[in-house]
Structure formats: structure tokens, C-alpha cells
ZAMARGU-4260 file (C-alpha; in steps of 0.2 Angstrom, whole numbers, plus 5000, padded with zeros to 4 digits):
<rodrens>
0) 5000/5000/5000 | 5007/5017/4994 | 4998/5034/5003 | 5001/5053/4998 | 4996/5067/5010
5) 4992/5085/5007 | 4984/5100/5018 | 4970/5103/5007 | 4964/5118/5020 | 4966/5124/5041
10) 4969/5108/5048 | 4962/5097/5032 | 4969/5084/5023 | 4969/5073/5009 | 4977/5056/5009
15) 4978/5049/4991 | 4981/5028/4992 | 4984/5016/4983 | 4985/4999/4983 | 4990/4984/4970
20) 4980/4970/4967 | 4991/4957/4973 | 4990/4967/4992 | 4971/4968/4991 | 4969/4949/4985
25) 4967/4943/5003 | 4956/4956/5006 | 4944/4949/4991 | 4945/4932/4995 | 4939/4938/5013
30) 4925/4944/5002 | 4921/4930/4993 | 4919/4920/5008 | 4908/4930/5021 | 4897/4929/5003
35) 4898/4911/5002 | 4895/4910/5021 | 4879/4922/5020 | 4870/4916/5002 | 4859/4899/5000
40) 4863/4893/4979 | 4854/4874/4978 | 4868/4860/4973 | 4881/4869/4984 | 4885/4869/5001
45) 4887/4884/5013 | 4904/4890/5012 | 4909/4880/4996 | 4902/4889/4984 | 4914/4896/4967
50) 4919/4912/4964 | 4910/4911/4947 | 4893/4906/4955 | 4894/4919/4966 | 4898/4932/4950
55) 4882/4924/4942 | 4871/4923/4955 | 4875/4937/4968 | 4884/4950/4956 | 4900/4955/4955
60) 4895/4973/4960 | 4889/4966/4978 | 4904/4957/4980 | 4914/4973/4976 | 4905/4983/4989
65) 4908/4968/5002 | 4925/4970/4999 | 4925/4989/4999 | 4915/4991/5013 | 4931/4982/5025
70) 4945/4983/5015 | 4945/5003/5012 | 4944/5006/5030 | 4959/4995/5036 | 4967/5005/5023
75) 4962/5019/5028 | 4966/5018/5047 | 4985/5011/5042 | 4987/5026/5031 | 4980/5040/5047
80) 4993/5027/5057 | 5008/5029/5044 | 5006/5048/5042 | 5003/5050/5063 | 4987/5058/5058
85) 4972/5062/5075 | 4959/5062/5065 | 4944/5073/5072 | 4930/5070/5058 | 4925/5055/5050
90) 4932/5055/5034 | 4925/5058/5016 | 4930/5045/5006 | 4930/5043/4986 | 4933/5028/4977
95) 4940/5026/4958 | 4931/5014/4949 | 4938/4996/4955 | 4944/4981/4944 | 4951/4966/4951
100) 4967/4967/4941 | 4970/4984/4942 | 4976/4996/4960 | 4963/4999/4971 | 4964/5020/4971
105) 4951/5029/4984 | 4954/5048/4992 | 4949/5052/5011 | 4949/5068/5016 | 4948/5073/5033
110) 4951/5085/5048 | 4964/5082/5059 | 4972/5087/5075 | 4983/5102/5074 | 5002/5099/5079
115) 5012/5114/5083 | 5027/5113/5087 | 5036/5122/5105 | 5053/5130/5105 | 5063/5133/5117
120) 5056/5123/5130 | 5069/5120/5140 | 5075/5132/5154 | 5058/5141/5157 | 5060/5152/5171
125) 5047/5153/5186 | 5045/5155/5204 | 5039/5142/5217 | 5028/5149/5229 | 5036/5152/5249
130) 5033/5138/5260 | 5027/5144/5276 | 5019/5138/5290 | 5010/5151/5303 | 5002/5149/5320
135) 4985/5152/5313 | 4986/5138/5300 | 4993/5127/5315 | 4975/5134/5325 | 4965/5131/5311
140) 4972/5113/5308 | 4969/5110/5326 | 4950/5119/5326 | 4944/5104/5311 | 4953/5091/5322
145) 4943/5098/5339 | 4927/5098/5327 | 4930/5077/5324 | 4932/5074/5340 | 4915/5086/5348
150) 4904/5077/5359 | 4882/5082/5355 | 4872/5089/5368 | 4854/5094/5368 | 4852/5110/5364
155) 4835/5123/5368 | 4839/5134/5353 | 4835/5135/5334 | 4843/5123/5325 | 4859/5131/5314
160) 4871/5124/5302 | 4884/5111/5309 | 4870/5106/5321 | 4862/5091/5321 | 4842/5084/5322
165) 4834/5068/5327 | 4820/5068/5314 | 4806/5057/5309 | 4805/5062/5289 | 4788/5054/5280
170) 4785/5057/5261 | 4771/5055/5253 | 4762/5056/5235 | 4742/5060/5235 | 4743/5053/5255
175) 4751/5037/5248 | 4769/5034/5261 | 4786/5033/5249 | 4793/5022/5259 | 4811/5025/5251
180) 4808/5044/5254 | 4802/5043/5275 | 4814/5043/5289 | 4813/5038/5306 | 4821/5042/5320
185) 4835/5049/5308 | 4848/5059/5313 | 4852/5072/5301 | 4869/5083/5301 | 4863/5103/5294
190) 4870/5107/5282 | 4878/5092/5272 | 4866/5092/5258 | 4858/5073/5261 | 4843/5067/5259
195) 4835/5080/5250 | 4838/5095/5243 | 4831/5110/5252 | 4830/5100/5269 | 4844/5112/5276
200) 4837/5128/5273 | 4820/5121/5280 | 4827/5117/5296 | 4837/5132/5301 | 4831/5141/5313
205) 4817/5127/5320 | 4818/5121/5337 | 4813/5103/5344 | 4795/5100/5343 | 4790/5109/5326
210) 4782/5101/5311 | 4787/5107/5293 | 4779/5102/5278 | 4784/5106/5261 | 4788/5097/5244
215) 4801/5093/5232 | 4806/5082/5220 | 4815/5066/5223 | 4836/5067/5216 | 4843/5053/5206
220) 4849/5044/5220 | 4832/5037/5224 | 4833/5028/5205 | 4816/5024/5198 | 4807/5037/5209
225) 4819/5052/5206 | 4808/5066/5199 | 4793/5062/5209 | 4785/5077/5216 | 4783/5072/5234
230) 4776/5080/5248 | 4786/5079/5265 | 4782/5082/5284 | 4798/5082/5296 | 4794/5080/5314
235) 4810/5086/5323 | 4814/5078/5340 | 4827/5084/5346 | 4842/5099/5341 | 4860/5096/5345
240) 4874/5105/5346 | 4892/5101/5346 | 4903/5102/5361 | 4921/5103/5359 | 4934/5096/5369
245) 4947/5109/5377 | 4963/5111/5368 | 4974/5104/5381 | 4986/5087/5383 | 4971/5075/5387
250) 4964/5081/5370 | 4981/5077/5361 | 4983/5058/5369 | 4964/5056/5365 | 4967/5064/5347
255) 4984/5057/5344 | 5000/5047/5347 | 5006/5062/5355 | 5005/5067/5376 | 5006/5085/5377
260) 4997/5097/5365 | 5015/5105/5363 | 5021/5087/5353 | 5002/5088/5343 | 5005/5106/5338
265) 5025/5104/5330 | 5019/5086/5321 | 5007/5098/5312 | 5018/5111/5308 | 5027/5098/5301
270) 5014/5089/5291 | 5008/5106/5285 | 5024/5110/5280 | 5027/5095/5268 | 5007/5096/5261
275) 5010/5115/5256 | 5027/5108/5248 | 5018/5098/5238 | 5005/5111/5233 | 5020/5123/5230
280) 5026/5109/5218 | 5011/5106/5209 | 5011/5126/5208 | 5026/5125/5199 | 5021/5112/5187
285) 5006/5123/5183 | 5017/5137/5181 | 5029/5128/5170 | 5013/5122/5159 | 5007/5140/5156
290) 5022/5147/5152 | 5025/5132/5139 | 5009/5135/5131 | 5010/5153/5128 | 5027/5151/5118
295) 5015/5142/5106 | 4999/5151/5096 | 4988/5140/5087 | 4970/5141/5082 | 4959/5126/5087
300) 4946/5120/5077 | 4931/5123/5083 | 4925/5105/5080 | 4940/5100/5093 | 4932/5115/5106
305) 4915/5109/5103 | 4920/5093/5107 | 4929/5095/5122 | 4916/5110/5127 | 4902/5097/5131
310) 4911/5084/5137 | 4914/5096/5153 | 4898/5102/5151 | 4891/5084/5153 | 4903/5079/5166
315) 4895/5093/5177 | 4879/5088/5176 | 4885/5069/5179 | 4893/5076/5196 | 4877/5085/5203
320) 4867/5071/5198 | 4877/5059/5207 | 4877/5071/5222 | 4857/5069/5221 | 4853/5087/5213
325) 4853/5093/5195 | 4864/5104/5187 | 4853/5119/5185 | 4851/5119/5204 | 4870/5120/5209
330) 4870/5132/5195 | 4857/5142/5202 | 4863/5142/5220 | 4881/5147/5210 | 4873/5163/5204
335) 4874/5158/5185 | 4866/5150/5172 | 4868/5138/5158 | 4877/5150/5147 | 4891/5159/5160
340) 4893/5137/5163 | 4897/5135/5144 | 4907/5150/5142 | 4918/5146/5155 | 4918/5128/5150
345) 4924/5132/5134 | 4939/5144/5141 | 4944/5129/5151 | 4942/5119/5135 | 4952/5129/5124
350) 4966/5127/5138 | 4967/5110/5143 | 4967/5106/5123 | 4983/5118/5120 | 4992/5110/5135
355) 4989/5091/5125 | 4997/5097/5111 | 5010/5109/5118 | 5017/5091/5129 | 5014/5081/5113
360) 5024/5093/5104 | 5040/5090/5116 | 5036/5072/5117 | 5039/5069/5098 | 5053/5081/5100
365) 5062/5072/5114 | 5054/5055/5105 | 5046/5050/5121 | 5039/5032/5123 | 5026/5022/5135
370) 5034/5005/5141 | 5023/4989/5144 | 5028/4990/5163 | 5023/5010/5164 | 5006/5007/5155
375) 5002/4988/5165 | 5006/4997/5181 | 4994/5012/5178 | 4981/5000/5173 | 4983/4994/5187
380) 4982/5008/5198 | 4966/5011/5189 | 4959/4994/5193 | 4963/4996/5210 | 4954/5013/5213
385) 4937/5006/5203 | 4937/4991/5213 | 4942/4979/5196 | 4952/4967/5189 | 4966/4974/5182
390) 4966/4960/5169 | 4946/4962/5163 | 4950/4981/5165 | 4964/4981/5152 | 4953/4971/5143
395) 4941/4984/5141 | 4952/4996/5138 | 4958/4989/5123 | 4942/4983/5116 | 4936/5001/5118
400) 4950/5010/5112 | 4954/5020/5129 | 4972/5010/5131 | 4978/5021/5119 | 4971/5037/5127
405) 4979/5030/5143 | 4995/5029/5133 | 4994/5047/5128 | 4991/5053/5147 | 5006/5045/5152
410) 5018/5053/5137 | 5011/5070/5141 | 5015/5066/5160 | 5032/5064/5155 | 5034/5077/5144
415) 5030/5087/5157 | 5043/5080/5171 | 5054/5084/5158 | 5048/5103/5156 | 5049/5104/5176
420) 5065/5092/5175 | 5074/5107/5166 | 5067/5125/5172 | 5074/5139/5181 | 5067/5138/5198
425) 5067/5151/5209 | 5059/5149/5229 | 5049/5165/5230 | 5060/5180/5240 | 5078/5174/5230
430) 5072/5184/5217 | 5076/5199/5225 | 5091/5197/5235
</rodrens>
């Protein structure tokens, strides 16, 4: 097989191929015996069938376009490998007229991923962020760590947020109990956004005693009934408050390994210390990335935008759904609407596409590779946080294509260790002195 490529238009191609009739015979015979395989001819068995019977009694046309139909596209897909084509259209494809002695000629035009290409990527100066720990953040690790450890106590107020409620919920359609939807003897944390939307803000302020009613529709984490319109009455029992323990040495041995608050408060100093390290070097990393992508200016096709635009767009509304609410709830609690979600999903788009083929760039560049081991051990870190078998995992992955997206995650990863591998870094405050 001999292929030809040239741009044709902004990110367009046309690949010209060609291929001799002795390539494609294999290809023909396949042809001749899915036919054989499918047709019934009386005085001939399935699958035994000549090539001239078929001819006579099928048609060499429908043999043709048996043969067209998968012959051209494993053409096709080794030509887009051979040319290290990313093809972001189906392609339009155009066949010569086709004779079984002579080349097989078809044209496929198609639109492509852009490949710019980064200069000067090596030695890109930025400045890690100061690493410091301060008292405050030391109180504010050790507030959260009081708040795990606070005891409940009856309380004679209104309920507020961080407070808890005995409840007994009941919902009901036309008097009818939803037994999935009702609650007894429940206790119910204000503020975490459980059960049902809405609940939280219904209970602020109530004390013990109180009866709300009120309706609303069931989220998607009641399966067959989400949607239902259902009307609810909560009968609150009792409002507790937290009670927290006093920040001394009996609350670091019952908090810790420690004995004396003084020990609790330098091991987190310490742990602070090396989790805002690893922001800082994430930070840089981000840093690094931006800095590549703007030595780079390229204009995306809109199809790739598009693409990418909804798949963020969709994710979001996958994440308030599993969190039992719809997206256009948590966008209107957000402040914003459908639009102001695409527009900034499209910005986010635009860069996350840029970054891809800024790293892909340095990776063809510096000729970077994916072992065997790298890709069997992150399909196997995969596995392990989805609860799988890694081996019925890879599995999937290949049959559904993703192991080659996998593949590109980790080249891109490397490319940019090897960005952050070779800038100039410089610990915010050197700068200067």
C-alpha cells in the first residue's frame, strides 16, 4: 500500500492511496467468503460455493462493495497510522472505479488534529511559591481536628448549620407513604446536603417540637422514583449542638499518638509543611505548563472546542446528579446560568486542549515512549481505585479503544517532568536578594 498526504485547507487533509492488486487479493478472498457464508445457491454447500457462481448469482457489484466496505477502511486507518494523523472527523472518502486486476485508488479527506510545534522549551523560568507555616494555620488545623472529636448535647435553641436533628422524615404522593423517601428516627447533620435538597434551609432556625411540611422532587439517588414530586412532613425531635473538647494534653493523647498538646502542635507544623510543599510543587508544574503554552499560538478548530466544550459540560451535570441534585440547581445556587457554565467551559476547553498538544509537541521532539511495565502498572492503579480486575480492565480498555488514550496521558505526563525536570526555579523571595 502506497499513501500521499496533502493540507488541502486549516487543519484538512487529503490522503491519496493506493493499493496493488496482489495486496488487496486477501482482502477479496475475505469477500468472497463472508458471501459464500451468508447466500443459500441449491447444489452447493454453505461456504463451498465458486467464485463464478457467486459472480452469476450474487453480482460482482455486491461482492465489490463487500469488499470495499472492509478493505477501504483498514486501509484507511493504516494510512492515518503511517502519516501519525488524529483524525477529528469522519472521513470523506471517494473511490475510483475498481477492477480486480488493476490498483485499488480511493481519496479520504479529513480533519485532523493540529500539531504545533514548542521552541525553546527547556530552561523556562518561574518562581515556586514560599513555603510557610504560621500559627494560625497550626489553630485552624487543630479547630477541624477539635470539630472530629466534639461530643452532641441537647440544645433549647434554633437549629443552625453544623448542628444536628433527630427527625422522623415521612413522604408521601396524594397521602400514599414513599417508603424510600420517610425517615425515622433519623439523625440528620445541617448542612451536608443529604437526603433531600432544600432540607437544610428548611430546618434552620426550628427548634425541637416543630412540624414542617413542604415538597420537592426526589434526586437521582432514589433511582426509579427520582423526579417524583413528593410532599414531605419532618417532625423534629430533638436539636444538638456540638461540644468541643478543650485544647489541652488530654485532647492530644485522645486525638493522637502524641501526650502533650505542645508534641500535637509541632507534628502539624510539620505535616503542613510538607502538604504545602507539595502544593508549591504542583504550583510550579502549573506554572511551568502555562508558560509552555503561551510560547505556542495556534488556532483550534472549533469542532475539537466543541467537542471537548460538552464533554465538561456533561461531566458537570454527571457530578450534581450523582450528588442527588441537577445541574441547574447548583447552577442556580452558584449565581449563574447555563450560558456563563458554557462560556467558562469552553475557556477551560480551549486550555486544557493547548496544554495536550503543547506536551505532545516536546514528546515527539524528545521521542518520548510508554513501556509495557509503565502502562500495566497504571492500569493497574486504575483497577485498583474502581474496585476491578486489572486484567478484565485492560481488557476493556483495549476493546474500547481507551488504552491508547491511557498511553497518551502518560507521554504528556512525561513530557512534562521533563519541562519541570529542566526550568529555572526560583523559591519565591531569591528573586530579590
Amino acid at each position: 500500500m502506497q499513501s500521499t498526504i496533502e493540507e488541502t485547507d486549516k487543519h484538512k487533509v487529503k490522503l491519496t492511496i493506493e493499493v496493488a492488486p496482489d495486496e488487496f487479493g486477501t482482502e477479496l478472498d475475505a469477500a468472497y467468503k463472508r458471501i459464500a457464508e451468508q447466500v443459500k445457491i441449491p447444489g452447493f454447500r454453505k461456504g463451498k460455493i465458486p467464485r463464478k457462481v457467486i459472480d452469476a448469482q450474487v453480482g460482482r457489484d455486491a461482492v465489490m462493495q463487500e469488499f470495499l466496505r472492509h478493505a477501504v477502511s483498514s486501509y484507511y486507518s493504516n494510512a492515518v497510522r503511517e502519516h501519525d494523523l488524529a483524525p477529528i472527523s469522519d472521513p470523506d472518502i471517494s473511490i475510483d472505479d475498481v477492477e480486480i486486476d488493476k490498483p485499488l485508488k480511493f481519496t479520504a479527506e479529513l480533519e485532523v488534529r493540529p500539531r504545533p510545534t514548542i521552541e525553546d522549551y527547556k530552561g523556562i523560568e518561574v518562581t515556586k511559591p514560599k513555603i510557610e507555616v504560621t500559627e494560625p494555620d497550626v489553630d485552624e488545623y487543630i479547630e477541624h481536628l477539635r470539630d472530629r472529636f466534639a461530643e452532641l448535647e441537647v440544645v433549647g435553641r434554633g437549629a443552625k448549620q453544623g448542628d444536628f436533628v433527630l427527625v422522623d422524615i415521612r413522604g408521601s404522593v396524594h397521602g400514599e407513604e414513599v417508603p424510600d423517601a420517610s425517615r425515622l428516627d433519623y439523625l440528620y447533620e445541617i448542612g451536608s446536603g443529604e437526603v433531600l435538597p432544600g432540607l437544610d434551609k428548611e430546618l434552620e432556625g426550628k427548634r425541637k417540637g416543630e412540624i414542617l411540611k413542604f415538597n420537592a422532587k426526589l434526586p437521582e439517588t432514589f433511582g426509579d422514583d427520582a423526579g417524583k414530586e413528593v410532599s414531605f412532613q419532618v417532625l423534629i425531635k430533638e436539636v444538638k449542638g456540638k461540644k468541643l473538647p478543650p485544647t489541652d494534653d488530654d485532647f492530644a493523647k485522645t486525638a493522637s499518638e502524641f501526650d502533650t498538646l505542645e508534641e500535637l502542635r509541632a507534628d502539624v507544623k510539620e505535616k503542613l509543611k510538607e502538604l504545602k510543599g507539595r502544593e508549591a510543587d504542583a504550583e510550579v508544574r502549573e506554572l511551568v505548563l502555562q508558560n509552555a503554552i503561551e510560547k505556542v499560538d495556534v488556532e483550534l478548530p472549533d469542532k475539537l472546542v466543541d467537542a471537548e466544550t460538552e464533554h465538561r459540560v456533561h461531566t458537570a451535570r454527571e457530578r450534581a446528579e450523582r450528588a442527588g441534585t441537577t445541574l441547574e440547581a447548583v447552577l442556580q445556587e452558584q449565581g449563574w446560568d447555563e450560558l456563563r457554565l458554557r462560556s467558562d467551559a469552553r475557556t477551560h476547553a480551549v486550555r486544557a486542549i493547548k496544554a495536550d498538544l503543547v506536551l505532545e509537541s516536546v514528546a515527539r521532539q524528545e521521542e518520548l515512549k510508554v513501556t509495557a511495565e509503565e502502562l500495566a502498572a497504571e492500569v493497574s492503579a486504575l483497577a485498583q481505585a474502581l474496585g476491578r480486575d486489572p486484567k478484565d480492565l485492560a481488557k476493556t480498555l483495549e476493546e474500547t479503544g481507551q488504552i491508547t488514550s491511557l498511553a497518551g496521558d502518560i507521554i504528556r505526563s512525561k513530557a512534562l517532568d521533563l519541562l519541570v525536570e529542566h526550568a529555572k526555579v526560583v523559591s519565591e523571595g531569591e528573586q530579590n536578594e
